[in-house]
Chimera marker file (.cmm) of the C-alpha trace (Angstrom):
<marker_set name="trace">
<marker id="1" x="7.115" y="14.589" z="-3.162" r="1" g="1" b="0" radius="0.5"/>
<marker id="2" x="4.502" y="12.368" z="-1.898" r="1" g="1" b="0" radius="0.5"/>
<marker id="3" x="5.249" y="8.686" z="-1.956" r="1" g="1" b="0" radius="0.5"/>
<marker id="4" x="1.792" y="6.383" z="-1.702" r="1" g="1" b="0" radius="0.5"/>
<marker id="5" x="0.480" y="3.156" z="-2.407" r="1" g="1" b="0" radius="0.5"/>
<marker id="6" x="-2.081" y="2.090" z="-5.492" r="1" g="1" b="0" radius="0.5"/>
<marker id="7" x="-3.899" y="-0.789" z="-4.742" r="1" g="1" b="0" radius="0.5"/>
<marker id="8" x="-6.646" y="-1.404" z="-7.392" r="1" g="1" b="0" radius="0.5"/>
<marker id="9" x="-9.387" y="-2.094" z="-4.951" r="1" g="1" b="0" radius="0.5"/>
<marker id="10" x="-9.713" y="0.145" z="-1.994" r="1" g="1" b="0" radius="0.5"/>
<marker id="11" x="-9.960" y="-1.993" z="1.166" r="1" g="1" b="0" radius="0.5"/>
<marker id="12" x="-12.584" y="-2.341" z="3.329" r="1" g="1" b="0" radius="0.5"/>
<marker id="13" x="-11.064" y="-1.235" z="6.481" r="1" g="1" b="0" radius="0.5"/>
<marker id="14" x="-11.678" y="2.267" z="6.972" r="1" g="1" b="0" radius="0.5"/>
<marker id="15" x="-8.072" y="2.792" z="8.355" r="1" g="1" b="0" radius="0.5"/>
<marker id="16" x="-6.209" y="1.079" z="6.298" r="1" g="1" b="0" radius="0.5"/>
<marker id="17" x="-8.381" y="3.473" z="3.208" r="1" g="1" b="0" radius="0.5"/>
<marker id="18" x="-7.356" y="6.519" z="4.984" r="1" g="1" b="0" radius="0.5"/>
<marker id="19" x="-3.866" y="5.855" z="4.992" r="1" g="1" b="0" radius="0.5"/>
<marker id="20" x="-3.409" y="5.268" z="1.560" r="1" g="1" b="0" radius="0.5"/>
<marker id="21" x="-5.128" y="7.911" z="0.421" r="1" g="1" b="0" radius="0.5"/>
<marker id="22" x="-2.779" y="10.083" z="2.690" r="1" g="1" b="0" radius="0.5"/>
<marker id="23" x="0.487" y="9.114" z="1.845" r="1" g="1" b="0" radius="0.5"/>
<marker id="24" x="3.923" y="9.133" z="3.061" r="1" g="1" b="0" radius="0.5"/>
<marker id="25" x="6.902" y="12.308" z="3.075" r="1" g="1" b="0" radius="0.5"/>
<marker id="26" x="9.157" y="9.280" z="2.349" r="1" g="1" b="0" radius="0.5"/>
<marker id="27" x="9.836" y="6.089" z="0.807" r="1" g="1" b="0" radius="0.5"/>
<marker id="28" x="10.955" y="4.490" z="4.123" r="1" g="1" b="0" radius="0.5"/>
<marker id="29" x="7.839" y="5.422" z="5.872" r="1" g="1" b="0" radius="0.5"/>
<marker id="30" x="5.610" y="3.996" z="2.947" r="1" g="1" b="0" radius="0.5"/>
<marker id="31" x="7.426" y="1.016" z="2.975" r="1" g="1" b="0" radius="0.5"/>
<marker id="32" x="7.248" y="0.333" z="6.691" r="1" g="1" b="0" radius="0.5"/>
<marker id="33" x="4.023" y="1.347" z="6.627" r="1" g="1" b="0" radius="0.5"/>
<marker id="34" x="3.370" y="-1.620" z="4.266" r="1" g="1" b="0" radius="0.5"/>
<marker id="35" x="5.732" y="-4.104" z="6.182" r="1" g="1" b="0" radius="0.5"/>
<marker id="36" x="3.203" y="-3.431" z="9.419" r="1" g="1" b="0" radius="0.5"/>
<marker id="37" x="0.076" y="-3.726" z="7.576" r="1" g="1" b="0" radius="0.5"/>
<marker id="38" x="0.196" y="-6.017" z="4.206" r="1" g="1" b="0" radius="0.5"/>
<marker id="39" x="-1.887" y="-9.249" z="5.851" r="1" g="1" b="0" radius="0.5"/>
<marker id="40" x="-4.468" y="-6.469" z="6.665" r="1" g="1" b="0" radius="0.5"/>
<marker id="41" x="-4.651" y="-5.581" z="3.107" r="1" g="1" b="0" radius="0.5"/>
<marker id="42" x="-4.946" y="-8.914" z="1.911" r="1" g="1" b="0" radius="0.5"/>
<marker id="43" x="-7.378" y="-10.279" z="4.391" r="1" g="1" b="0" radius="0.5"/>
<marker id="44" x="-9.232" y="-7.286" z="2.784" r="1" g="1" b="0" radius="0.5"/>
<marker id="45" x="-8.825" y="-8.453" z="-0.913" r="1" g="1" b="0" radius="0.5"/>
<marker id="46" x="-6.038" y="-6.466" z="-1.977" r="1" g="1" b="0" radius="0.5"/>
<marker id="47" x="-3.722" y="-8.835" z="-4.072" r="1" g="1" b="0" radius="0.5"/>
<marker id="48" x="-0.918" y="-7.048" z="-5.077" r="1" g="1" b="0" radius="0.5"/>
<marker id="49" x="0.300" y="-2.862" z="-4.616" r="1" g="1" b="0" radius="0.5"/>
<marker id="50" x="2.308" y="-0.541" z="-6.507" r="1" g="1" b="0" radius="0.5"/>
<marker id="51" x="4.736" y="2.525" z="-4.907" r="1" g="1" b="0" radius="0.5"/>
<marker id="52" x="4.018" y="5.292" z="-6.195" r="1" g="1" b="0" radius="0.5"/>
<marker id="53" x="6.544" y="8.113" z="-6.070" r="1" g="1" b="0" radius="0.5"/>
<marker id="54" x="4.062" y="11.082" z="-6.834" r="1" g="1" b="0" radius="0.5"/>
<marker id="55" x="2.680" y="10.046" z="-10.564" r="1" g="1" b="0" radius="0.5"/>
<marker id="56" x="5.370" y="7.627" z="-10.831" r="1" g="1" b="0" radius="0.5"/>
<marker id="57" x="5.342" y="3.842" z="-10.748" r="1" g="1" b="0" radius="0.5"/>
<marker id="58" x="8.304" y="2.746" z="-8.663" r="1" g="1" b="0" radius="0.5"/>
<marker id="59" x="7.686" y="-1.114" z="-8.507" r="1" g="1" b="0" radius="0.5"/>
<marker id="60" x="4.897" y="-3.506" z="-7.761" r="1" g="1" b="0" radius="0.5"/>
<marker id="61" x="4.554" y="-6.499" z="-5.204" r="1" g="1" b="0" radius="0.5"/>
<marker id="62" x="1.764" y="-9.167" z="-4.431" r="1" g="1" b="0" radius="0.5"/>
<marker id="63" x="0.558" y="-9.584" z="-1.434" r="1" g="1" b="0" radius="0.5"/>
<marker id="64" x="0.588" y="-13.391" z="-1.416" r="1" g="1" b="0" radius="0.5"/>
<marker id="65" x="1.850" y="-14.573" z="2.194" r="1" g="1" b="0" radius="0.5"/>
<marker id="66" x="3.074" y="-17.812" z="0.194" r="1" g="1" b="0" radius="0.5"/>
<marker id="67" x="0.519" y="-20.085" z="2.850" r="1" g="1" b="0" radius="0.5"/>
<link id1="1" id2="2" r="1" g="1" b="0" radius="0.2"/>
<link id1="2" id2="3" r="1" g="1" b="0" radius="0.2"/>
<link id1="3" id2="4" r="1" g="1" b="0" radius="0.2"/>
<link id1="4" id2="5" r="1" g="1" b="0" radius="0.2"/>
<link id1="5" id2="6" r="1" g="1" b="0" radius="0.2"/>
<link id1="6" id2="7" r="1" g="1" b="0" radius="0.2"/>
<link id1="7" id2="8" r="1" g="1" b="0" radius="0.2"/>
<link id1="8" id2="9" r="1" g="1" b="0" radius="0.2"/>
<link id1="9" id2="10" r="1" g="1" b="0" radius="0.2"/>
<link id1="10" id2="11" r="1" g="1" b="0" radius="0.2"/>
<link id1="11" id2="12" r="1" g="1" b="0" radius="0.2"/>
<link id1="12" id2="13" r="1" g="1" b="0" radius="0.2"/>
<link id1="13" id2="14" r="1" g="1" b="0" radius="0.2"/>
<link id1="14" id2="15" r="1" g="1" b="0" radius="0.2"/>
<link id1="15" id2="16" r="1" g="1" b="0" radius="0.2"/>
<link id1="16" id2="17" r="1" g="1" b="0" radius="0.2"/>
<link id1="17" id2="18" r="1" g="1" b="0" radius="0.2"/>
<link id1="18" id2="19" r="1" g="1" b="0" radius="0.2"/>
<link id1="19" id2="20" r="1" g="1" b="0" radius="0.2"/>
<link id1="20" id2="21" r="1" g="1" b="0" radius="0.2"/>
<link id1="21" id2="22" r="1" g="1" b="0" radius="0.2"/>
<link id1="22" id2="23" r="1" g="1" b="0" radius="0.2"/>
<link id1="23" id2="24" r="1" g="1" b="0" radius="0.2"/>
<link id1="24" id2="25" r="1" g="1" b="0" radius="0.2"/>
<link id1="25" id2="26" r="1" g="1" b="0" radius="0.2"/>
<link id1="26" id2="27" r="1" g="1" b="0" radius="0.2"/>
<link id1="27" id2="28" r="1" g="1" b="0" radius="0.2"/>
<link id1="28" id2="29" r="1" g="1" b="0" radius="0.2"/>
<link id1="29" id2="30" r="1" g="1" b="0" radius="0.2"/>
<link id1="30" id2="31" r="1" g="1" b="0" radius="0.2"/>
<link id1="31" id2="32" r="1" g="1" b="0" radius="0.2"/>
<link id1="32" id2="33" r="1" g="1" b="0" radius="0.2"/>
<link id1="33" id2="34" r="1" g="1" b="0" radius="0.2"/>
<link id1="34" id2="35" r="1" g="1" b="0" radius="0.2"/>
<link id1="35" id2="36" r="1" g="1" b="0" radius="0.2"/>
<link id1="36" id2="37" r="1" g="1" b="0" radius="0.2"/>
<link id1="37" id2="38" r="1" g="1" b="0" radius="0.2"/>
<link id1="38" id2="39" r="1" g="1" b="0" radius="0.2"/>
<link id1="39" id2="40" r="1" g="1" b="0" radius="0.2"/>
<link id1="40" id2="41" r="1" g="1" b="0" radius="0.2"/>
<link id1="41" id2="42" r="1" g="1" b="0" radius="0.2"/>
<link id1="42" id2="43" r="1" g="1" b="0" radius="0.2"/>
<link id1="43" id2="44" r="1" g="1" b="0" radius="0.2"/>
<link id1="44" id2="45" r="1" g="1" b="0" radius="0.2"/>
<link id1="45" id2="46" r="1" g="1" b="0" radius="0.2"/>
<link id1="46" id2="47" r="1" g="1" b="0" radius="0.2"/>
<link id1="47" id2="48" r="1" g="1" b="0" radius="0.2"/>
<link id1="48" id2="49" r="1" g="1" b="0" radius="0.2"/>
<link id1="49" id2="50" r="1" g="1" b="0" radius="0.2"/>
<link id1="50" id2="51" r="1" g="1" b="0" radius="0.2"/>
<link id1="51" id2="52" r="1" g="1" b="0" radius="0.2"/>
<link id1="52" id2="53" r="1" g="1" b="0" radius="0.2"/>
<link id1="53" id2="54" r="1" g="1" b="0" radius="0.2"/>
<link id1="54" id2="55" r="1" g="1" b="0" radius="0.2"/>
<link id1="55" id2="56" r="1" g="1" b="0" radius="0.2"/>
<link id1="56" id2="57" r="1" g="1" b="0" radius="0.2"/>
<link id1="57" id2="58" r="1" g="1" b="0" radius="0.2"/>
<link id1="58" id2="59" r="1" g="1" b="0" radius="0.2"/>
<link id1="59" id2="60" r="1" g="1" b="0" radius="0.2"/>
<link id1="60" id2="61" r="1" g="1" b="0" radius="0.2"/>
<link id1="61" id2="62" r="1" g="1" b="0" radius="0.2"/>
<link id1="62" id2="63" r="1" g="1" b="0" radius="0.2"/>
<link id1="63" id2="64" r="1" g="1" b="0" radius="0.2"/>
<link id1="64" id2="65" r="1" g="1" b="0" radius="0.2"/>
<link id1="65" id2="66" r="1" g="1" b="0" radius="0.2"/>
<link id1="66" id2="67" r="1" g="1" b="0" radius="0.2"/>
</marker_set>
């Protein structure tokens, strides 16, 4: 099982790309992964993500900081 993020857009930061399109062995590391990194993705232009577990849509967020 491979747990990832779909973002729509791909951002421009070159490490932020890679790790999405590696993934995560768990939910817990996908979802910290996010927690470090989800002002990078949306100074890149990413406005909202979706968990994926494998093919599956687990649930979707925005990436609105609320400012």
């Amino acid at each position: 099982m491979t747990w990832t993020w779909a973002t729509g857009t791909t951002p421009d930061d070159p490490d932020l790309a890679a790790d999405l399109a590696a993934g995560w062995v768990s939910r817990t590391a996908a979802e910290s992964w996010l927690r470090d990194t989800w002002e990078g993705l949306a100074d890149c232009g990413v406005v909202e993500v979706t968990l994926m577990e494998d093919s599956t849509a687990v649930y979707t967020m925005g990436l609105d900081s609320g400012d």
